[in-house]
C-alpha angles and dihedrals in degrees: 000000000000080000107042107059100045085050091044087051099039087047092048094052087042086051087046096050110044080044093050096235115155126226114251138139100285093051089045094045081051087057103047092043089048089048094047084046096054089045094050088045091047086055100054094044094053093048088049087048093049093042092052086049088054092047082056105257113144125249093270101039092049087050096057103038086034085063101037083061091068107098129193120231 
């Protein structure tokens, strides 16, 4: 999670200026909802992870089901 959000943002300013897109409001209120977005995801995968730990799965196995339980709206 410590990963994932600093390389989403820096991808998304590198994606906005080679495709000369300015920074305003709108731009800004997608990051912060993204970021929020990728925290809250991050959440839910690592206490599926963990729960499947305690149910007895091994690392690999709850990694994987732990992040297959994620839906998308």
């Amino acid at each position: 999670m410590s990963v994932a959000i600093p390389i989403s943002i820096i991808a998304t300013f590198n994606l906005m200026y080679f495709n000369h897109l300015t920074l305003n409001i709108m731009t800004l209120g997608g990051l912060a909802l993204g970021a929020g977005r990728l925290v809250d995801d991050a959440i839910v995968v690592l206490e599926n992870i963990t729960r499947n730990r305690d149910e007895g799965m091994s690392l690999r196995e709850a990694a994987i089901v732990g992040t297959g339980q994620v839906e998308e709206p």
